[in-house]
C-alpha positions as CSV (number, residue, x, y, z in Angstrom):
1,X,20.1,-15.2,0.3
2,X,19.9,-12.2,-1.9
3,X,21.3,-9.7,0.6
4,X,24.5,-11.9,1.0
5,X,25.0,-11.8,-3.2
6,X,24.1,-8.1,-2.4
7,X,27.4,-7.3,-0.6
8,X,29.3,-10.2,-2.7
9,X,28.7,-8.0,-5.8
10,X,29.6,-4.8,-3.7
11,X,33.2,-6.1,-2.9
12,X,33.6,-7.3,-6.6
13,X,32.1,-3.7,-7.4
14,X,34.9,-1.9,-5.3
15,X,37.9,-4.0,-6.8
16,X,36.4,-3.8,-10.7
17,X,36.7,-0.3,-12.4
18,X,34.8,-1.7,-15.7
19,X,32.1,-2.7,-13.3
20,X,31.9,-0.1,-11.1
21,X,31.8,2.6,-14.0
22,X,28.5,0.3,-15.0
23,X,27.1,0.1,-11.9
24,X,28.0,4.7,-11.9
25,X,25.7,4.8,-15.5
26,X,23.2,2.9,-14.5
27,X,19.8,4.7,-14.4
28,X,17.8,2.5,-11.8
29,X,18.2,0.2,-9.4
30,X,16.9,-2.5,-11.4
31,X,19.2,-1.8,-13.8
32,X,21.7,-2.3,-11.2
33,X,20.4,-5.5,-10.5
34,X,20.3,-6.5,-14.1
35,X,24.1,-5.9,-14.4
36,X,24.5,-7.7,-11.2
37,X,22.5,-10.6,-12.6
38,X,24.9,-10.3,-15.6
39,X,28.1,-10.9,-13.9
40,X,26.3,-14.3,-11.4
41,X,24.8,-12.0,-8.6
42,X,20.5,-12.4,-7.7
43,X,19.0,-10.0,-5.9
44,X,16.4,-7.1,-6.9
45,X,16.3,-3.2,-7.3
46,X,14.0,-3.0,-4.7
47,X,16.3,-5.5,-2.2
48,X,19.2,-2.5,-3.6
49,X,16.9,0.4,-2.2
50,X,16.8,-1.2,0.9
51,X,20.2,-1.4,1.3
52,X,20.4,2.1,0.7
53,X,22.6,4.4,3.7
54,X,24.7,0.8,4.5
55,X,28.5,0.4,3.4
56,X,30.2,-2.7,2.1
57,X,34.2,-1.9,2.5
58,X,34.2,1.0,0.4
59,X,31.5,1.4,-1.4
60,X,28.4,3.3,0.1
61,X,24.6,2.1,-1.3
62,X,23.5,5.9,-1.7
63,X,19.2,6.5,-3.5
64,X,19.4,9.1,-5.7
65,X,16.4,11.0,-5.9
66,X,15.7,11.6,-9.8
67,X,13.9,15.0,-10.6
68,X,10.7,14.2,-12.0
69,X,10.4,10.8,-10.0
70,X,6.8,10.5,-8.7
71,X,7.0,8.6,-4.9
């Protein structure tokens, strides 16, 4: 189930500097999700997005609102 590799990949995220400071430059969610992918982890930027406003331990999914981003 995606959402379970979801917060799987957010506990690795929280105990990984390398990965989190990927995971910080990353420009979109799917590229998020590509880096997840990367490292064993499925699940999409869109399934990310969703996520957005819950916590995993210590790590907050926060959508950042890009200026210039047409909704």
């Amino acid at each position: 189930m995606a959402l379970d590799q979801l917060r799987q990949f957010l506990a690795r995220m929280q105990d990984e500097p390398a990965l989190r400071a990927q995971v910080l430059a990353a420009a979109t969610a799917d590229d998020v999700a590509q880096i997840a992918a990367g490292v064993g982890y499925s699940f999409s930027g869109d399934e990310l997005l969703r996520f957005s406003g819950q916590k995993v331990g210590r790590v907050t999914v926060n959508k950042k609102d890009l200026p210039g981003e047409y909704n």
